[in-house]
MOPAC internal coordinates of N, CA, C and O (Angstrom, degrees):
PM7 1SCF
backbone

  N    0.0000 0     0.00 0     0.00 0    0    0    0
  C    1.4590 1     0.00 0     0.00 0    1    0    0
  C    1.5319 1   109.01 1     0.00 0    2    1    0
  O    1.2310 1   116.63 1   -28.00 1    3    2    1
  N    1.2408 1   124.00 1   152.00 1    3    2    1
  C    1.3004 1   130.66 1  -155.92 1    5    3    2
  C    1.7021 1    93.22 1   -93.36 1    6    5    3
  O    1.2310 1   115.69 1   -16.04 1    7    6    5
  N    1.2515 1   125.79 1   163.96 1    7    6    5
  C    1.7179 1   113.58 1  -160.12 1    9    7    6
  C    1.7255 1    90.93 1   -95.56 1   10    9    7
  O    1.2310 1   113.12 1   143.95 1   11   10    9
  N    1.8001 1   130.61 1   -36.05 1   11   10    9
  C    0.9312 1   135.54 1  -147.37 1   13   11   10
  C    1.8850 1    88.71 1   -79.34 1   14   13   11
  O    1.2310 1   126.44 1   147.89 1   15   14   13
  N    1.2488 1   105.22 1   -32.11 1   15   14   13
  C    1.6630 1    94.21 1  -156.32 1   17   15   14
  C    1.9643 1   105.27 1   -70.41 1   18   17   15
  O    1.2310 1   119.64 1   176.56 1   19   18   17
  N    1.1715 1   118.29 1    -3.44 1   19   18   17
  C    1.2737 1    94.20 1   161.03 1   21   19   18
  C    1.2700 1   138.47 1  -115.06 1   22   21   19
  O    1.2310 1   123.02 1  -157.74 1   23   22   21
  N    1.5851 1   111.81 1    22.26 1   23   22   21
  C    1.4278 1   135.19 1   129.17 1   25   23   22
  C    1.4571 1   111.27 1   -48.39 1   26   25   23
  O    1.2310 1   120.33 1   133.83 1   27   26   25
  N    0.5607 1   116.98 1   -46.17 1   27   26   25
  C    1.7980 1   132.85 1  -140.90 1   29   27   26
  C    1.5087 1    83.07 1   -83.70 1   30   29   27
  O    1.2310 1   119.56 1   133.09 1   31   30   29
  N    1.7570 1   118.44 1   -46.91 1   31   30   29
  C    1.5940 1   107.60 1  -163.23 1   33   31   30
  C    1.7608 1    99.66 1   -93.13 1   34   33   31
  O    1.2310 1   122.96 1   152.32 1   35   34   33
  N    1.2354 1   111.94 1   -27.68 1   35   34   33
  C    2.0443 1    99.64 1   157.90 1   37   35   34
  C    1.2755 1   119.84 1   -51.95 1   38   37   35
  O    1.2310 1   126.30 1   127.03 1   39   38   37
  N    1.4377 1   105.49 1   -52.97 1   39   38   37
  C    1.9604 1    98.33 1   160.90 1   41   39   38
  C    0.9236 1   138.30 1   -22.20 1   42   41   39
  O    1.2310 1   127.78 1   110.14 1   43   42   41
  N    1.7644 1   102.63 1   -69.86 1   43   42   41
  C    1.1687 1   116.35 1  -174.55 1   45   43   42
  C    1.5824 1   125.20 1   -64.68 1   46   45   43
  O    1.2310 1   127.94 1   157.15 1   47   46   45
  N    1.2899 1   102.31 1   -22.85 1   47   46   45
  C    1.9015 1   120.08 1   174.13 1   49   47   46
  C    1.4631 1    83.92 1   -68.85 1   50   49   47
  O    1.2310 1   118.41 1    89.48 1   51   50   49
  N    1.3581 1   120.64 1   -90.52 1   51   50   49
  C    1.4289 1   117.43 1  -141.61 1   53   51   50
  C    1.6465 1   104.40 1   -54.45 1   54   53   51
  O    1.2310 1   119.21 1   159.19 1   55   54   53
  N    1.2015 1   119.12 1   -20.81 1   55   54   53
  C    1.8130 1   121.40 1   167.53 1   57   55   54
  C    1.2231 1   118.05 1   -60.93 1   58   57   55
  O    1.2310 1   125.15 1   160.31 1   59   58   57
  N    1.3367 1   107.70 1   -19.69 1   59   58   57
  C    1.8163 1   119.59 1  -174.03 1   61   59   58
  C    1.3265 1   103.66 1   -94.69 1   62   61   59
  O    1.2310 1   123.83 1   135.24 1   63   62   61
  N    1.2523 1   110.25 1   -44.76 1   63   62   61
  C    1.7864 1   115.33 1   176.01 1   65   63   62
  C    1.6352 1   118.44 1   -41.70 1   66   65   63
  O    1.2310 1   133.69 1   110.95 1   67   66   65
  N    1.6496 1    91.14 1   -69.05 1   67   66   65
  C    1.2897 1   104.25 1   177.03 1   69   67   66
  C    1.3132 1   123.79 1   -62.43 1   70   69   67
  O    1.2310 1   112.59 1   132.08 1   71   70   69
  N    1.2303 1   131.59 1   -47.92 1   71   70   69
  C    1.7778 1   127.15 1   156.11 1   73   71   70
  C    1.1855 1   113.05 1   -40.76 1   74   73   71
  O    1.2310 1   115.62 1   138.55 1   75   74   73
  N    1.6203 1   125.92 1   -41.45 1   75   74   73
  C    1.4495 1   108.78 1   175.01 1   77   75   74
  C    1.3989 1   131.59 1   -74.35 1   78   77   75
  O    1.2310 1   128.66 1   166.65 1   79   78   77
  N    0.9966 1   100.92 1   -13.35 1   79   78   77
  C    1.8153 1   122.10 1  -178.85 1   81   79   78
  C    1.3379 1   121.24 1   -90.74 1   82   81   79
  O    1.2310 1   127.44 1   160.17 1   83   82   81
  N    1.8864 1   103.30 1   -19.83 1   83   82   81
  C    1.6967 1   105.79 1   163.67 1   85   83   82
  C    1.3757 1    91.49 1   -95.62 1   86   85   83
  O    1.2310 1   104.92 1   107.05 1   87   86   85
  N    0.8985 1   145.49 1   -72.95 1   87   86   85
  C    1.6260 1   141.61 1   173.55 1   89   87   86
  C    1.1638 1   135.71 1    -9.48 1   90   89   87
  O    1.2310 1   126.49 1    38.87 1   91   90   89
  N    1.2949 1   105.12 1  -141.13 1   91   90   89
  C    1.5726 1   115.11 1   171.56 1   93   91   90
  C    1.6826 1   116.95 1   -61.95 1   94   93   91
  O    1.2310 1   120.73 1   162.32 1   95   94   93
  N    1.3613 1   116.20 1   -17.68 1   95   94   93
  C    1.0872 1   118.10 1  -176.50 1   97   95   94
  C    1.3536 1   136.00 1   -84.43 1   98   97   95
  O    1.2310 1   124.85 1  -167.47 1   99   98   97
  N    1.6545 1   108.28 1    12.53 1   99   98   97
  C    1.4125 1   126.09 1   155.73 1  101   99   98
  C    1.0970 1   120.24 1  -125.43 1  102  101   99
  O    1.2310 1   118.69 1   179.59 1  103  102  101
  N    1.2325 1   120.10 1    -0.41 1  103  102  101
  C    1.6580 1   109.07 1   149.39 1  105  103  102
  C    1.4883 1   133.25 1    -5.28 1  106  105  103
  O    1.2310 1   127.17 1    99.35 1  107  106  105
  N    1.4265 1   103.81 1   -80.65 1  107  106  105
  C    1.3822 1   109.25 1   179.55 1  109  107  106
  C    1.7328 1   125.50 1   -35.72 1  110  109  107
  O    1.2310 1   128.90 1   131.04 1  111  110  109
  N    1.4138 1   100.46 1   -48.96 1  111  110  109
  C    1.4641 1   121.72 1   170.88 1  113  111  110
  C    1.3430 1   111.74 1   -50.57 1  114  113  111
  O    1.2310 1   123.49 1   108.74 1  115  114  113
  N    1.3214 1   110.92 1   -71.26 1  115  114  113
  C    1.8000 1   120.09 1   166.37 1  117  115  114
  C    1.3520 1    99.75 1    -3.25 1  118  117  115
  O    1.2310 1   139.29 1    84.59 1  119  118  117
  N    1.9423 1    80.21 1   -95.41 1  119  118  117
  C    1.3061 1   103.51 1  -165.82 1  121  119  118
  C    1.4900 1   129.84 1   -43.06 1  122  121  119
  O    1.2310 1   111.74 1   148.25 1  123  122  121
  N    1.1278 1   133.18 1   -31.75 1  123  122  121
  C    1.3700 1   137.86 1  -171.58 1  125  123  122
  C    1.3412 1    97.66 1   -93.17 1  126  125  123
  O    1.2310 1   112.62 1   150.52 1  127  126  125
  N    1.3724 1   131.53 1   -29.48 1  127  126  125
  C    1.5381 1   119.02 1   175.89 1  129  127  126
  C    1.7124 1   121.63 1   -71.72 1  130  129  127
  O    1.2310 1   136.64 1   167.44 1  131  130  129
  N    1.2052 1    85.38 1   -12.56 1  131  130  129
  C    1.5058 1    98.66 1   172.27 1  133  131  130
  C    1.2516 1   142.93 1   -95.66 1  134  133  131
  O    1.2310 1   130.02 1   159.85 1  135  134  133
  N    1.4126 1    98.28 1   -20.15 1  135  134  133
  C    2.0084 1   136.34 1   169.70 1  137  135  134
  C    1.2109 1   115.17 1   -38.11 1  138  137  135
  O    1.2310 1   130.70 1   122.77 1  139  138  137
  N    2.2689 1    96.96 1   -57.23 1  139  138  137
  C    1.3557 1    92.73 1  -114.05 1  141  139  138
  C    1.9427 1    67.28 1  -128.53 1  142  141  139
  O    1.2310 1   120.56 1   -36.72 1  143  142  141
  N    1.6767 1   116.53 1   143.28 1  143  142  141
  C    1.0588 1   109.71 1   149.43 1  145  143  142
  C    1.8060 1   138.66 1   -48.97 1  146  145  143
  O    1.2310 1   116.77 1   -17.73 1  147  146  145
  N    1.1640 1   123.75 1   162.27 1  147  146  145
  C    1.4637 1   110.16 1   161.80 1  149  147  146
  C    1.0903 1   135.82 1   -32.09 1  150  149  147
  O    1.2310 1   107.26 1   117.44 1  151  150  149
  N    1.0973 1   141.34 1   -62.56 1  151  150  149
  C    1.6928 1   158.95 1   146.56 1  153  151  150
  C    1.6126 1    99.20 1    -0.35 1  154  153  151
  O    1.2310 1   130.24 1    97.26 1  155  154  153
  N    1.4810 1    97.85 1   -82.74 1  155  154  153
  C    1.7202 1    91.79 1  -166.03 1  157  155  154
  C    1.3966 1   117.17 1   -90.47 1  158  157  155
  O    1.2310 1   128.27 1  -167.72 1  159  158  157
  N    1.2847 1   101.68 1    12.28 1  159  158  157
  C    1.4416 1    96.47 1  -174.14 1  161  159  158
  C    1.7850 1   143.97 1   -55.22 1  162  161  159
  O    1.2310 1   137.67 1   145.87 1  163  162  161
  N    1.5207 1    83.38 1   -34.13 1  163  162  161
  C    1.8103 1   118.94 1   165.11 1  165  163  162
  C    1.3261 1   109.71 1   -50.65 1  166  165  163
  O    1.2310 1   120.40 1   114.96 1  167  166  165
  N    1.4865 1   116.84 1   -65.04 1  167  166  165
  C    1.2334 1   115.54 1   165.35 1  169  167  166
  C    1.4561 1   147.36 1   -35.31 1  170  169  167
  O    1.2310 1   129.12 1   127.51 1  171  170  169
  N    1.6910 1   100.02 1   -52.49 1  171  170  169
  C    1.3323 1   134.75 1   159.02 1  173  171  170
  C    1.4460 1   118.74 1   -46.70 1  174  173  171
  O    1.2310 1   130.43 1   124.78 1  175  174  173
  N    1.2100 1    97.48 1   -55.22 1  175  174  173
  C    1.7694 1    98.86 1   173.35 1  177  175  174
  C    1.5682 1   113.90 1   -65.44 1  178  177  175
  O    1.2310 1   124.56 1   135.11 1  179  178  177
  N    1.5755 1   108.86 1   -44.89 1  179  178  177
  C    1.3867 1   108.16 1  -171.97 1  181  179  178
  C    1.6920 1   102.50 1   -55.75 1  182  181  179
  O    1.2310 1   118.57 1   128.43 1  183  182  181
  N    0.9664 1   120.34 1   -51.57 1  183  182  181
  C    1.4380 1   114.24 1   163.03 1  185  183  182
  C    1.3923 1   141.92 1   -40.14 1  186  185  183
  O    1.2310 1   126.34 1   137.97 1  187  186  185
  N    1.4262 1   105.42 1   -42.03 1  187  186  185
  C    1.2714 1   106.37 1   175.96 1  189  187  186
  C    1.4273 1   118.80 1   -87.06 1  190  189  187
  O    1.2310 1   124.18 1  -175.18 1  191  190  189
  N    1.5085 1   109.59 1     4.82 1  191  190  189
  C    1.8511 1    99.09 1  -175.72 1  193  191  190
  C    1.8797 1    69.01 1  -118.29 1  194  193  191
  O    1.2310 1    91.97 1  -100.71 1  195  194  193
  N    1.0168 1   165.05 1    79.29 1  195  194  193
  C    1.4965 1   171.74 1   178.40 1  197  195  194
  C    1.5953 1    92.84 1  -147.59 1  198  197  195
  O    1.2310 1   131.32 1   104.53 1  199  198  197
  N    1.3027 1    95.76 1   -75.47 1  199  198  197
  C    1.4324 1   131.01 1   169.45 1  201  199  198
  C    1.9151 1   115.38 1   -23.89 1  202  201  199
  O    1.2310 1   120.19 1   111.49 1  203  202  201
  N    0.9729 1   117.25 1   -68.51 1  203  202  201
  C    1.2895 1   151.92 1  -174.55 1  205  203  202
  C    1.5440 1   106.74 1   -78.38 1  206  205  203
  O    1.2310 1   123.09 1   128.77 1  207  206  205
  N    1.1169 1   111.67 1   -51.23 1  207  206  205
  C    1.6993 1   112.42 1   169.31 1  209  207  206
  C    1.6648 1   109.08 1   -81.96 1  210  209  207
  O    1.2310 1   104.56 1   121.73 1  211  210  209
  N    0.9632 1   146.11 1   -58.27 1  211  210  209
  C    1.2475 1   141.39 1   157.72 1  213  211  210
  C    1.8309 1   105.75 1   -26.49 1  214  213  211
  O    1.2310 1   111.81 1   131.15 1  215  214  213
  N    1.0307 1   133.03 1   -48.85 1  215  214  213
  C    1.6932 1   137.53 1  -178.67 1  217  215  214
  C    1.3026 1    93.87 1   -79.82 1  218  217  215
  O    1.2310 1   109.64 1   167.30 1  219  218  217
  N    1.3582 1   137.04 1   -12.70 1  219  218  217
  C    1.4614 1   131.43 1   174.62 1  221  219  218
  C    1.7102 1    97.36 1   -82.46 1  222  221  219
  O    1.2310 1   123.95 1   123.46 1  223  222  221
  N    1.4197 1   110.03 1   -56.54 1  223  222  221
  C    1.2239 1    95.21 1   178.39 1  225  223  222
  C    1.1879 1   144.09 1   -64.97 1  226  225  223
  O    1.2310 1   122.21 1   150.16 1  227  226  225
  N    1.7899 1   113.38 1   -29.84 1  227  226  225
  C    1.3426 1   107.95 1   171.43 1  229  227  226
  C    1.1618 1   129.15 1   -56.52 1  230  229  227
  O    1.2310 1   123.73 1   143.52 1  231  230  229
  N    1.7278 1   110.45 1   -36.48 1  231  230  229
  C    1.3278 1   104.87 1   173.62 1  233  231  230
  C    1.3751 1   129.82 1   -64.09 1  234  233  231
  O    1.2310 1   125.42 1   140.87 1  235  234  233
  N    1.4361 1   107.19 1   -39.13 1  235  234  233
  C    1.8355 1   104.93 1   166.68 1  237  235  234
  C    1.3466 1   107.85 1   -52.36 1  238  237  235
  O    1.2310 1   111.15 1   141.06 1  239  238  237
  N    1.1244 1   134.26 1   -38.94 1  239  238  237
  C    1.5111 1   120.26 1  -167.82 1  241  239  238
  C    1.3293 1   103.87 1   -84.16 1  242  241  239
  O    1.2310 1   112.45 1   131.91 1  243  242  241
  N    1.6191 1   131.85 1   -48.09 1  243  242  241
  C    1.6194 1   129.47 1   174.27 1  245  243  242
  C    1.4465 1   103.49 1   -55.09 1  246  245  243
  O    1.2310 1   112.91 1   146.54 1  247  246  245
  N    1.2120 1   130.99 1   -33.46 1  247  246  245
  C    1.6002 1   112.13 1  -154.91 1  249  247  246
  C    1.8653 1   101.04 1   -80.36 1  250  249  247
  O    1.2310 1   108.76 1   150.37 1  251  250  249
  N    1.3862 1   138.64 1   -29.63 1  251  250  249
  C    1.1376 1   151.13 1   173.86 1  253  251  250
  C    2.1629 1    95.52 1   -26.18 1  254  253  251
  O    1.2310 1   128.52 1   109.44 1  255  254  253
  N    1.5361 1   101.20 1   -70.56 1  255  254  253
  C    1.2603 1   120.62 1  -147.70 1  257  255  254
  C    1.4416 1    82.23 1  -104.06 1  258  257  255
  O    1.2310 1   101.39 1   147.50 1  259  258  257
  N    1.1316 1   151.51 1   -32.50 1  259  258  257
  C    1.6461 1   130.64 1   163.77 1  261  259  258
  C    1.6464 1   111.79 1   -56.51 1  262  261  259
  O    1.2310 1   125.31 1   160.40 1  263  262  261
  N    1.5095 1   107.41 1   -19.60 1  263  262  261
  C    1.7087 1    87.70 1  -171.96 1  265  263  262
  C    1.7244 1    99.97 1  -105.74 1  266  265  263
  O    1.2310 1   123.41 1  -172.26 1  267  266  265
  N    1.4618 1   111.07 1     7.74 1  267  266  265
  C    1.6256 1   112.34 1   176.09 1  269  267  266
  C    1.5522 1    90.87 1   -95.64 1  270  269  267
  O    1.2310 1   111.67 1   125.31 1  271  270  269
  N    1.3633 1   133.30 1   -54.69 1  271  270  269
  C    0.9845 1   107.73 1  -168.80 1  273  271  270
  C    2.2690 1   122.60 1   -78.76 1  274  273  271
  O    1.2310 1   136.50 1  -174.66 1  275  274  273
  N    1.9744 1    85.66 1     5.34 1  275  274  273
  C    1.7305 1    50.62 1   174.91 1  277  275  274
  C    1.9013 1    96.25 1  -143.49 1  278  277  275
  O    1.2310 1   129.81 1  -114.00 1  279  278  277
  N    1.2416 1    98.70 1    66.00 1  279  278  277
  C    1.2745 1   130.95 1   169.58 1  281  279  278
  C    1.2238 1   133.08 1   -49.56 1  282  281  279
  O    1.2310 1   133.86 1   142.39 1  283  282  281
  N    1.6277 1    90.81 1   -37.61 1  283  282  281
  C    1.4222 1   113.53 1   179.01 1  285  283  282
  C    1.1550 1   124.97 1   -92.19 1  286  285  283
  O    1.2310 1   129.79 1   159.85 1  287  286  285
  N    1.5365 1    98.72 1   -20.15 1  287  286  285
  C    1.5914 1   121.07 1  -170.72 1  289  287  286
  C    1.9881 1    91.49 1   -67.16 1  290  289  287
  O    1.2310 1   116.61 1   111.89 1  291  290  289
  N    1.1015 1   124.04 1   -68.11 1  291  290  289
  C    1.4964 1   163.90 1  -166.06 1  293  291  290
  C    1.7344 1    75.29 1   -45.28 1  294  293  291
  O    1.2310 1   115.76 1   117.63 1  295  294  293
  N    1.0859 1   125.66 1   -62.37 1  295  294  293
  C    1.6403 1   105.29 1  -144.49 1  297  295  294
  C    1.6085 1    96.93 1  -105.07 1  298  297  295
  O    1.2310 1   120.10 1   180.00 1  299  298  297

């Protein structure tokens, strides 16, 4: 393995992090801060990062066994 390329793949994570976190990855927040008057808003949010972290997790756990079973598909 080449010594530079696993710099190269911490990079590339923390490049993904940060684009997602100016990006699409505050959406939820946005959006629900903007919905919802004062009153329910607490609520609203608690939901929507519930919401949003729960869809974080399924996918870490589906993507394991979606990319074993379609392995074959891919190559």
């Amino acid at each position: 393995m080449i010594d530079w390329m696993s710099y190269l793949s911490v990079v590339s994570t923390l490049a993904f992090v940060v684009f997602f976190a100016v990006g699409p990855g505050s959406i939820p927040w946005m959006i629900t801060a903007e919905l919802f008057s004062q009153g329910p808003r607490p609520s609203a949010m608690a939901i929507a990062v519930l919401v949003n972290w729960m869809a974080n997790f399924v996918v870490g756990i589906g993507f394991p066994s979606l990319k074993v079973s379609t392995i074959y598909l891919i190559m």
